[in-house]
C-alpha positions as CSV (number, residue, x, y, z in Angstrom):
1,X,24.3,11.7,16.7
2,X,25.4,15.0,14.8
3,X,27.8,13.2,12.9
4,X,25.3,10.4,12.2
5,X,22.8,12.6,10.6
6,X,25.2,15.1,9.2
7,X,27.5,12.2,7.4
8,X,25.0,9.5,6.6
9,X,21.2,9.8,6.9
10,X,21.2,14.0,5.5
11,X,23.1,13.3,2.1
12,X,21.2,9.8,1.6
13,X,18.2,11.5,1.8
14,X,19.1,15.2,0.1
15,X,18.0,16.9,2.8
16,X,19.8,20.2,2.7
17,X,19.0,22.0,6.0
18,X,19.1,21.6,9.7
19,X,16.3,23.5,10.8
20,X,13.5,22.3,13.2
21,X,10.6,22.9,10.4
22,X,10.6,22.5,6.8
23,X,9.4,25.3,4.9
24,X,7.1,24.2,2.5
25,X,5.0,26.2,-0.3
26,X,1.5,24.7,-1.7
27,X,-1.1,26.1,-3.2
28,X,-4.2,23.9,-3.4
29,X,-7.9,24.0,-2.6
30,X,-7.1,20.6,-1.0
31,X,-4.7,19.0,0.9
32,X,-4.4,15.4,1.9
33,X,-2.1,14.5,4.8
34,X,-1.5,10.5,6.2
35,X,1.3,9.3,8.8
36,X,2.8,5.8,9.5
37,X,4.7,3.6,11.3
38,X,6.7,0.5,9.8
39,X,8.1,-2.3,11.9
40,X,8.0,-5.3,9.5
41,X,10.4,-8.2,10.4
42,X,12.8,-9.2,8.8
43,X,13.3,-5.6,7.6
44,X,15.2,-6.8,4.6
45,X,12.9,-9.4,2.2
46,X,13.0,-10.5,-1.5
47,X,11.5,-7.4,-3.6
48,X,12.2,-5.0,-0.9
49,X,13.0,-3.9,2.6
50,X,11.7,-1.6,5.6
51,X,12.8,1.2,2.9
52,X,11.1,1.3,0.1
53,X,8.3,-0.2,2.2
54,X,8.0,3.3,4.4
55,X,7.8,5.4,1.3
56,X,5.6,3.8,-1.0
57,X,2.9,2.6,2.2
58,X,2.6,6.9,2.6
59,X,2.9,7.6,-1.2
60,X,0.1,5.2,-1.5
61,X,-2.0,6.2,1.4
62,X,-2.0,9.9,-0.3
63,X,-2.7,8.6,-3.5
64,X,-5.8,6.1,-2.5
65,X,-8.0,9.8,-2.0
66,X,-6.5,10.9,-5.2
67,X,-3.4,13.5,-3.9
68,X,-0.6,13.7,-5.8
69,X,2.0,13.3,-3.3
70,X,4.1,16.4,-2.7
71,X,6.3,16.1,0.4
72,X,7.3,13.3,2.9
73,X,8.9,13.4,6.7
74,X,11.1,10.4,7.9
75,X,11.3,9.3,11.4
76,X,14.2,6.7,12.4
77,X,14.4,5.0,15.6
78,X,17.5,2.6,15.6
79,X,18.8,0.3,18.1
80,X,21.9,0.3,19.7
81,X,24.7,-1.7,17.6
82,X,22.8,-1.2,14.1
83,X,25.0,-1.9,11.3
84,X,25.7,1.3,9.5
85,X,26.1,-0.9,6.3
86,X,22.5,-2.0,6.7
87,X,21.4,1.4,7.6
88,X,22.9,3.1,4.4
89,X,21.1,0.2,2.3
90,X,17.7,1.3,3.5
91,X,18.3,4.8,3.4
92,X,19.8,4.4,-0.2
93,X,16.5,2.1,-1.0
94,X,14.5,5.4,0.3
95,X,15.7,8.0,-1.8
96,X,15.4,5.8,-5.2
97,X,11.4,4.9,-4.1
98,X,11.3,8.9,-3.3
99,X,13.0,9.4,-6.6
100,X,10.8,7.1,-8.6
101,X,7.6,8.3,-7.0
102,X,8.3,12.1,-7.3
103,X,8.1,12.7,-3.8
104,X,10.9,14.7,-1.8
105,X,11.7,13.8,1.7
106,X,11.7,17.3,3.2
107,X,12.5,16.3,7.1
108,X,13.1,14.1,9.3
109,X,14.2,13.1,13.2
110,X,16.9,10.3,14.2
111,X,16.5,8.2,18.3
112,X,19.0,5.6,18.8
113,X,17.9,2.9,22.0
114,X,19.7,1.1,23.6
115,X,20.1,-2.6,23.4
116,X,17.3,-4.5,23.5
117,X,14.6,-1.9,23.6
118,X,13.7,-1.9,19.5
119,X,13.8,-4.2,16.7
120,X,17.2,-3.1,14.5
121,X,15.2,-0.4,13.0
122,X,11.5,1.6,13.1
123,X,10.6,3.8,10.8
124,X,7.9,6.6,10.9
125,X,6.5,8.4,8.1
126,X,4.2,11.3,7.5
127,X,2.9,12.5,4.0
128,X,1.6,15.7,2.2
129,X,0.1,16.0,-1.1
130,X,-2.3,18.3,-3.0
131,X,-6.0,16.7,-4.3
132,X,-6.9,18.3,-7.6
133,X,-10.0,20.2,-7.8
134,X,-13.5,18.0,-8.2
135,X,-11.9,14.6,-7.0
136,X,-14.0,13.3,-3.9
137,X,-12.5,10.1,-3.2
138,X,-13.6,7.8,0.0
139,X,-14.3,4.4,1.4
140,X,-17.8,5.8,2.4
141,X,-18.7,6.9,-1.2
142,X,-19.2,3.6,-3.1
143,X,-22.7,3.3,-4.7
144,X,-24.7,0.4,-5.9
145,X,-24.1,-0.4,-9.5
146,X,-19.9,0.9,-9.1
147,X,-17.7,-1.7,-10.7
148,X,-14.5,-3.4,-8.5
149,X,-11.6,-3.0,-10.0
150,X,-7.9,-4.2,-8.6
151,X,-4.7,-3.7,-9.5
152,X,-3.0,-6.5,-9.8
153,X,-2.4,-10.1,-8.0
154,X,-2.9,-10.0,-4.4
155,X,-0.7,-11.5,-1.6
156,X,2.6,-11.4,-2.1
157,X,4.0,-9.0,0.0
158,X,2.6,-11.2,2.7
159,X,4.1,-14.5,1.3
160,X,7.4,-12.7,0.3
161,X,7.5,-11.5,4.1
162,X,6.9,-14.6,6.0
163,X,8.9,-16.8,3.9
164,X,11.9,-14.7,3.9
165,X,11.2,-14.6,8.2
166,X,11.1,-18.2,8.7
167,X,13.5,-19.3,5.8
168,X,10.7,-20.9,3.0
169,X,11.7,-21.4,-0.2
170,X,9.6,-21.2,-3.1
171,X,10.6,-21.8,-7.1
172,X,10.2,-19.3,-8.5
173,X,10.9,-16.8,-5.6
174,X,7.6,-15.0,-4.4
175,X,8.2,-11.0,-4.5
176,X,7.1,-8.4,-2.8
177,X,4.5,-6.4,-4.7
178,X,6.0,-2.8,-2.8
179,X,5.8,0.3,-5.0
180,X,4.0,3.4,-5.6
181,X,1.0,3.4,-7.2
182,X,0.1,7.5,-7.3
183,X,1.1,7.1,-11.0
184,X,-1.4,4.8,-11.7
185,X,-3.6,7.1,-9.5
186,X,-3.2,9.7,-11.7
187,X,-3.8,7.4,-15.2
188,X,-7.4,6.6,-13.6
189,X,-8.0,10.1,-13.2
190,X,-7.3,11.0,-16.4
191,X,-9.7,9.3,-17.7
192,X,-12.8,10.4,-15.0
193,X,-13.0,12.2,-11.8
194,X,-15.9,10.3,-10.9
195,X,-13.7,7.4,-8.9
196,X,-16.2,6.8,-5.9
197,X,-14.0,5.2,-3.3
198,X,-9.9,3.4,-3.7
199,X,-7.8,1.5,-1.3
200,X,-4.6,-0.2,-0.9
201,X,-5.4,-3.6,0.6
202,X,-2.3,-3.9,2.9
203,X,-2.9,-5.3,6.6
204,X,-6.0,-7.8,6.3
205,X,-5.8,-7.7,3.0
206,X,-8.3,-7.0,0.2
207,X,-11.3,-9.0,2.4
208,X,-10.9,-6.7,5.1
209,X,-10.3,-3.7,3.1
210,X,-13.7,-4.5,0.9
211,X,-15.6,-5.3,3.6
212,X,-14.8,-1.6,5.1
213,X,-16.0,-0.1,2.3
214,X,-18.8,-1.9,2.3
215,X,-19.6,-1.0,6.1
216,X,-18.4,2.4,5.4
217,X,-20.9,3.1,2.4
218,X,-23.7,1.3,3.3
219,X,-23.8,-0.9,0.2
220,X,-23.4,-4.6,-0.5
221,X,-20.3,-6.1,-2.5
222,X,-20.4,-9.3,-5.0
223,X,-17.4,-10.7,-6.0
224,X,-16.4,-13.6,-8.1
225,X,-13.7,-15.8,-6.8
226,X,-12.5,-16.5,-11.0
227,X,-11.9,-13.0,-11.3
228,X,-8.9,-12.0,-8.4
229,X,-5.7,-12.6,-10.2
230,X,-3.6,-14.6,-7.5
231,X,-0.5,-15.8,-8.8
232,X,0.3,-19.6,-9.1
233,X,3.1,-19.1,-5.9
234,X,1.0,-17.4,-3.7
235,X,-1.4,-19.6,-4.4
236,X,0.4,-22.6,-3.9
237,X,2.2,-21.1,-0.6
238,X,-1.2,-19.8,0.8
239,X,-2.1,-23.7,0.4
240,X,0.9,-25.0,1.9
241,X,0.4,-22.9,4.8
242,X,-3.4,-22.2,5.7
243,X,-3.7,-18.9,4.7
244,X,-6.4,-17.6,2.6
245,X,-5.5,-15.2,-0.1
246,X,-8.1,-12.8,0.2
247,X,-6.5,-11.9,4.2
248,X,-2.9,-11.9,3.3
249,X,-1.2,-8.4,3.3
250,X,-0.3,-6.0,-0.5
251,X,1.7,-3.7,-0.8
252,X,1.3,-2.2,-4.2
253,X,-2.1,-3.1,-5.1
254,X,-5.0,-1.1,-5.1
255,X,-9.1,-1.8,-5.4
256,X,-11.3,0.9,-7.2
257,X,-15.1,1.6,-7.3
258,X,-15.8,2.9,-10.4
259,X,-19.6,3.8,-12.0
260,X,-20.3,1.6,-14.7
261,X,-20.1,3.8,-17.5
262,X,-16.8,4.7,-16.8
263,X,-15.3,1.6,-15.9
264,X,-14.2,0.3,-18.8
265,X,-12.1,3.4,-20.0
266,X,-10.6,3.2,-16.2
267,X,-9.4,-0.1,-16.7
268,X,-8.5,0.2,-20.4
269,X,-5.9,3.5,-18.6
270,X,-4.7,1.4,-15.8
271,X,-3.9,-1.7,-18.2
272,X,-1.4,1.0,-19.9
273,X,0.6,1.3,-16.5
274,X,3.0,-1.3,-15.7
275,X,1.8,-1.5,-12.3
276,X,-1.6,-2.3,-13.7
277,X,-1.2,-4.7,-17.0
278,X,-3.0,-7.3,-14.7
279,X,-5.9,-4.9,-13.7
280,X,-9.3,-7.2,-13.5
281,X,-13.2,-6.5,-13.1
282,X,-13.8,-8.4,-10.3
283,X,-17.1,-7.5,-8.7
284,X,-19.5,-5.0,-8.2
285,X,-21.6,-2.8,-5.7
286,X,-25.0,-3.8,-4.9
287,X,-28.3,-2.3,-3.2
288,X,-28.4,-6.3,-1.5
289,X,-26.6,-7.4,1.5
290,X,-25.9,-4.4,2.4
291,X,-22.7,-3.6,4.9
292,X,-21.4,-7.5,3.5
293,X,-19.3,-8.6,1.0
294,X,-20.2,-11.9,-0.7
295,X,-18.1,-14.1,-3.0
296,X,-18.8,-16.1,-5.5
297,X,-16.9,-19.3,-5.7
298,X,-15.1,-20.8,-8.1
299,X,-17.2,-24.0,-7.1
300,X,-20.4,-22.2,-7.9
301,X,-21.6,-21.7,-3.9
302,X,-21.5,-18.2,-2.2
303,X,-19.5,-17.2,0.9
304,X,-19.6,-14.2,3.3
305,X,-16.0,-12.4,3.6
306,X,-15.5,-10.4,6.5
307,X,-13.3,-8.7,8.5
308,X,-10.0,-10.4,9.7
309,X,-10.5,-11.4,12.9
310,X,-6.6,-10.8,14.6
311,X,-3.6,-10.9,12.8
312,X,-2.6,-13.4,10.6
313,X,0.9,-12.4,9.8
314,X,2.2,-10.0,12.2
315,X,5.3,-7.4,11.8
316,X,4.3,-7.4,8.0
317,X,4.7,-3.9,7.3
């Protein structure tokens, strides 16, 4: 073990000392702090792997309440009879998503199991970063009139994961969407503070995740079916296999409620960011239906959306 995190997993990562704590200094009015777990199967998948997937997920969750991510820990619990090869790859994939996302991996702890009693490789992840001054950002804050604003497409993280588990092929390849998205974050907030509530739809999906908000602030949500940019292979592959678009996991998407007056600019900032060229408008609060989210078909009729009930993919992230 001392050899394991000594030679491999504490220069991967740049982690410098061996002490039980990390000493960290922050000053900040506000702090935001998230942990994580990751156990998605297969752990290696086209656009990314159990990696990448670990950081970004926590850089995310600190930048959906507008932090700017500071400081991450990494906990790996790895089976007996891991290949190291594998377990270099992931660790390499770790340090460029830290690198690219400005966070430093400050800490970390290493089990190994025996045979049989994990799946190749868990990772655990907790997060620090520092919300500026004025930004109040939370699912229970959305207010009639906000507009909905995503990202980006949704679903492929999901499609990319499940083909890639049981062997689909698709033409062109569907990717994973995984990245971090505190730099787009930070674009929207250069424009206004007043961002009312932001999420990353990842498990359930961006149904799920707008119908929490919707529970959570007490207001209704309309949104038009036209609008969600889905792209033609996860479209197709949500066809092919019964899956509805709207419940399949993202992993570097997020969904914004934004006042009306300063929506435009918002999307007009995140349309600069290359993680946000395909930013839409694709709903908007509402006084009606209150705790519901209703969608607007592309057939003219209206639907309920709400929670999913289960889990449609599981071992996704």
């Amino acid at each position: 073990m001392h050899s394991l995190i000594k030679d491999i997993l504490a220069p991967s990562l740049d982690i410098k000392t061996f002490d039980d704590s990390a000493r960290l200094r922050v000053e900040a009015e506000s702090l935001a702090f998230t942990t994580d777990s990751y156990v998605v199967d297969p752990i290696f998948f086209p656009g990314g792997d159990i990696g990448s997937l670990a950081v970004n997920g926590t850089v995310n969750d600190l930048a959906m309440v507008g932090a700017d991510p500071l400081f991450m820990t990494v906990g790996l619990i790895i089976e007996e009879g891991f290949e190291l090869h594998a377990l270099k790859e992931i660790l390499s994939s770790m340090r460029n998503a830290a690198d690219k996302a400005g966070v430093r991996i400050v800490a970390g702890d290493t089990k190994v199991v025996g045979k049989g009693k994990a799946d190749r490789i868990f990772i655990n992840t907790s997060g620090i970063g520092v919300i500026p001054v004025g930004v109040h950002i939370s699912g229970s804050n959305a207010r009639p009139g906000d507009r909905v604003i995503l990202s980006g497409p949704i679903g492929n993280h999901g499609i990319a994961v499940i083909a890639e588990r049981e062997g689909f092929k698709f033409n062109p390849p569907v990717l994973s969407d995984t990245r971090p998205l505190n730099l787009l974050s930070k674009n929207m907030l250069s424009v206004t503070k007043n961002i009312n509530a932001m999420r990353d739809p990842t498990r359930g999906g961006l149904g799920t995740t707008l119908k929490e908000i919707a529970v959570s602030s007490g207001v209704g949500v309309l949104i038009r079916e036209d609008a969600i940019p889905i792209e033609a292979g996860v479209r197709g592959a949500c066809e092919l296999l019964g899956y509805d678009p709207l419940y399949v996991a993202n992993e570097g998407v997020l969904v914004a409620f934004v006042p009306e007056k300063d929506a435009e600019g918002v999307l007009s900032a995140m349309r600069k960011n290359p993680f946000g060229r395909n930013s839409a408008l694709i709903g908007e609060a509402v006084a009606e239906h209150r705790g519901n989210v209703v969608l607007e078909t592309s057939i003219g009729g209206r639907r309920l959306v709400e929670m999913l009930s289960g889990e449609q993919l599981p071992r996704i992230c």
